[in-house]
C-alpha positions in Angstrom: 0.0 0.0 0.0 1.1 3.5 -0.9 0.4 6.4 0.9 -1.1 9.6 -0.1 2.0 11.4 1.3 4.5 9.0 -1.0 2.2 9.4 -4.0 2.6 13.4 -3.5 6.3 13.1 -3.3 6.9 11.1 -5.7 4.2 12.5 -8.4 6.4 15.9 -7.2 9.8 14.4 -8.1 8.5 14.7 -11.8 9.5 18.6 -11.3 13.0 19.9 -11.4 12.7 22.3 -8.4 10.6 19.4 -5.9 13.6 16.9 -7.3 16.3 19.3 -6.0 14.8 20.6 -3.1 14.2 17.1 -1.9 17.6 15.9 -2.9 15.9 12.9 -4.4 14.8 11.2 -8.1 13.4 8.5 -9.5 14.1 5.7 -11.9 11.6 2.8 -13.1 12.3 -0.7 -14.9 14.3 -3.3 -13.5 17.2 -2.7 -15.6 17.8 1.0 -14.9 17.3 -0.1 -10.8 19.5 -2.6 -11.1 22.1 -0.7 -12.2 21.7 2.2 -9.9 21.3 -0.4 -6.8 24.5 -1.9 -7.7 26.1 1.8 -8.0 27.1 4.2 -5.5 23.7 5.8 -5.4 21.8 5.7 -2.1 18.5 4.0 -2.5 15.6 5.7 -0.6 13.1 3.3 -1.1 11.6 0.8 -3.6 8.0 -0.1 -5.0 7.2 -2.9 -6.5 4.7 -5.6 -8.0 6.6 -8.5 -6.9 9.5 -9.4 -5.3 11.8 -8.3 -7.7 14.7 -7.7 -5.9 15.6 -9.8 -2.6 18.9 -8.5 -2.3 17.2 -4.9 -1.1 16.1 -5.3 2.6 12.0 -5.2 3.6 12.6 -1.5 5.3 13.8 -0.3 2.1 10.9 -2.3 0.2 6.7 -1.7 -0.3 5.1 -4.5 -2.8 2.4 -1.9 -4.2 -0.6 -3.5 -6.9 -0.3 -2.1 -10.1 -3.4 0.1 -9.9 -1.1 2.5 -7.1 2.3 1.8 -9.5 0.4 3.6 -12.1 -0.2 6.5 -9.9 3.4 6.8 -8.9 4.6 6.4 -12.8 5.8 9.0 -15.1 5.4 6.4 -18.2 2.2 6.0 -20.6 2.2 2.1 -19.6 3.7 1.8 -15.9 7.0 -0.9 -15.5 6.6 -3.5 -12.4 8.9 -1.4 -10.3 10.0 2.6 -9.1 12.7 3.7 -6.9 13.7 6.3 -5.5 17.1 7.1 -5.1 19.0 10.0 -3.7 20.9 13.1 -5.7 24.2 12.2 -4.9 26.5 15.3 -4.4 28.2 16.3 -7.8 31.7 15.5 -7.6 34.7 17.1 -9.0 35.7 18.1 -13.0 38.8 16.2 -13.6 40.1 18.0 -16.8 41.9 14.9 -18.8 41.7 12.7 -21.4 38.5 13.8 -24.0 35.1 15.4 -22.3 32.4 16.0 -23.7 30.4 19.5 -23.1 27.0 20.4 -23.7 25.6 23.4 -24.6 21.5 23.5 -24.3 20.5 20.6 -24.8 17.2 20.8 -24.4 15.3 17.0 -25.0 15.2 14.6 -22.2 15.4 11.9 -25.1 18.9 13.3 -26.3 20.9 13.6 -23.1 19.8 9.9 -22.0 21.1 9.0 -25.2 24.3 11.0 -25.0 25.1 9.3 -21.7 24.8 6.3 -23.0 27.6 7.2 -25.7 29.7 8.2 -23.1 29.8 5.6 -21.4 30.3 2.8 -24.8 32.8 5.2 -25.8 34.6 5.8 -22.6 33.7 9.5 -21.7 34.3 9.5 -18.0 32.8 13.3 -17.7 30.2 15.0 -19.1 29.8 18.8 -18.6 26.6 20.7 -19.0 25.2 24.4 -19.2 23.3 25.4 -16.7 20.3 25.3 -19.1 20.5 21.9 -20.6 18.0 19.8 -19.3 18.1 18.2 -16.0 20.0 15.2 -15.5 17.3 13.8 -13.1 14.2 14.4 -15.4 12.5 10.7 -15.1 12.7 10.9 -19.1 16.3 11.5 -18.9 17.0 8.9 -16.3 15.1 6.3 -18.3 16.8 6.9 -21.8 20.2 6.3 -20.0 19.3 2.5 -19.4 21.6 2.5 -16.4 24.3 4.6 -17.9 23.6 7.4 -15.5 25.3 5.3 -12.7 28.6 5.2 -14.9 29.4 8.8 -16.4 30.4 11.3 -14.1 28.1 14.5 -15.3 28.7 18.0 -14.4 26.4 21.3 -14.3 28.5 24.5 -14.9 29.0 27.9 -16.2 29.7 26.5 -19.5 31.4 29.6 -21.1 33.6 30.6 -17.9 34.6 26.7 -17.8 36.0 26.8 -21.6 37.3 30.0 -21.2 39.6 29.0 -17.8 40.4 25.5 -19.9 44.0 24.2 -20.4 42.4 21.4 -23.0 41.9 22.1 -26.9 38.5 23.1 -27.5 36.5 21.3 -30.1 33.2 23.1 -31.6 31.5 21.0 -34.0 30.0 23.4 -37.2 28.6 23.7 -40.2 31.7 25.5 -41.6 34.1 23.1 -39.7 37.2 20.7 -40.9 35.9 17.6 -41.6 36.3 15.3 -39.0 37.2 12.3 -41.3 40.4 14.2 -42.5 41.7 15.5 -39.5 44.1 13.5 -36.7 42.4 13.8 -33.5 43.9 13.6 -30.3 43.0 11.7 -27.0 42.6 14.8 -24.8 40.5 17.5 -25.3 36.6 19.5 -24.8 34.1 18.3 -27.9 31.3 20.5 -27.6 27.9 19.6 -28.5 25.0 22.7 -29.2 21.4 22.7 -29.0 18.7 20.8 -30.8 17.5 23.8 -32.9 20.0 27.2 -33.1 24.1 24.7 -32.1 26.6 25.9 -30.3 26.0 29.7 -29.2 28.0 32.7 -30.0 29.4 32.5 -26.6 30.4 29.1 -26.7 32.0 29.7 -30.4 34.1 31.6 -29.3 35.8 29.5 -27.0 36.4 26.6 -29.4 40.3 26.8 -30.5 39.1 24.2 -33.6 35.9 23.7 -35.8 34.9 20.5 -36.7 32.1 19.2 -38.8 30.4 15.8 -40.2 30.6 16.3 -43.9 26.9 15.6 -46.1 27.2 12.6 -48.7 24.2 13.0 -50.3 23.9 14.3 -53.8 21.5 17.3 -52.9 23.3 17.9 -50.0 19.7 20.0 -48.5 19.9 18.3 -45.2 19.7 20.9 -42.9 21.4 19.0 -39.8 22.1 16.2 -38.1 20.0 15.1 -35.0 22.0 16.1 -32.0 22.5 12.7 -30.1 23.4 10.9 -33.6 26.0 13.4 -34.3 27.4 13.1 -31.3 28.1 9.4 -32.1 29.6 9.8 -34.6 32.0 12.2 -33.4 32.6 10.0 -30.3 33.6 7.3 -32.9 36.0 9.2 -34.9 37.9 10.7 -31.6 38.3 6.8 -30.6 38.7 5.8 -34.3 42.9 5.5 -33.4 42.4 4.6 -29.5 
């Protein structure tokens, strides 16, 4: 049984400034718990259908029917489990070996992915603009399948960080070097711009070199890659060599 008082915070944990001021977020699916419960991440508590996990203790457990699961869920068709976990504090930037930097990114959808590149490709540290979207947005913890327990991600004052930088800056353009041509090395800031208007002016003027995915097609009218699938391919061609 779930009480009124759990449903309200955890209904309010949907919303950035309940998440934060809480200190808490949560993720749903066996596969994303599993991988935050065998993580460093604190579990607060966990609901679920059936006894899905016997490792976690009863104080630390409710089995809920699926009737209150579905109030609790932020998805369409609620999973057999929810937990929620607490905001651990963020630790400190390490500047070595590539990061990658992101400027705006605005769709829960596209940072989940972009984690999840990180970590396959090795990216120990992600840093983010104050204004790209919450790490802890349910939609954002759910696209990272668990990768959110792996990559070390980092909420700054973008522009001040590149300009204090002692790593070569990489700003992915339109107008840039293509990327297949140039050596890369395996230290550095690749910085990734939002969905609609890339890397700002501010950001721009940080980068020290411009990169860019060159267009095959014969027409050559595609306006722009989508931000998470450039990013792979980017990731790729800095490990191309590794």
């Amino acid at each position: 049984m779930v009480s009124k008082n759990q449903i309200k915070l955890i209904t309010g944990l949907q919303q950035k400034k309940y998440r934060h001021a809480n200190e808490m977020f949560f993720a749903e699916g066996v596969k994303v718990i599993g991988e935050l419960l065998a993580s460093d991440f604190e579990l607060d508590h966990l609901y679920e259908t059936e006894n899905l996990f016997p490792e976690v203790p009863g104080s630390k457990k409710t089995t809920i029917s699926e009737s209150d699961l579905k109030k609790i869920s932020a998805l369409s068709t609620a999973n057999n489990c929810l937990a929620v976990f607490k905001i651990p504090t963020q630790k400190k930037l390490v500047e070595k070996g590539l990061i990658l930097a992101l400027d705006d990114i605005r769709d829960p959808g596209n940072l989940g992915t972009i984690l999840r590149l990180c970590d396959w490709f090795g990216i120990e540290q992600l840093v983010c603009s104050h204004e790209t979207v919450d790490l802890y947005n349910p939609k954002v913890v759910q696209a990272t399948m668990g990768s959110i327990s792996r990559v070390g991600v980092h909420y700054t004052d973008l522009e001040n960080f590149m300009k204090h930088t002692k790593l070569p800056v990489f700003g992915t353009f339109m107008d840039g070097k293509n990327i297949y041509k140039e050596k890369l090395p395996d230290a550095g800031i690749i910085v990734m711009g939002n969905e609609a208007n890339g890397i700002s002016e501010k950001i721009e003027k940080t980068a020290t070199e411009r990169l860019s995915i060159p267009r095959f097609g014969n027409l050559k009218q595609t306006e722009s890659l989508n931000v998470a699938t450039a990013t792979a391919i980017i990731l790729s061609e800095f490990r191309r060599d590794s």
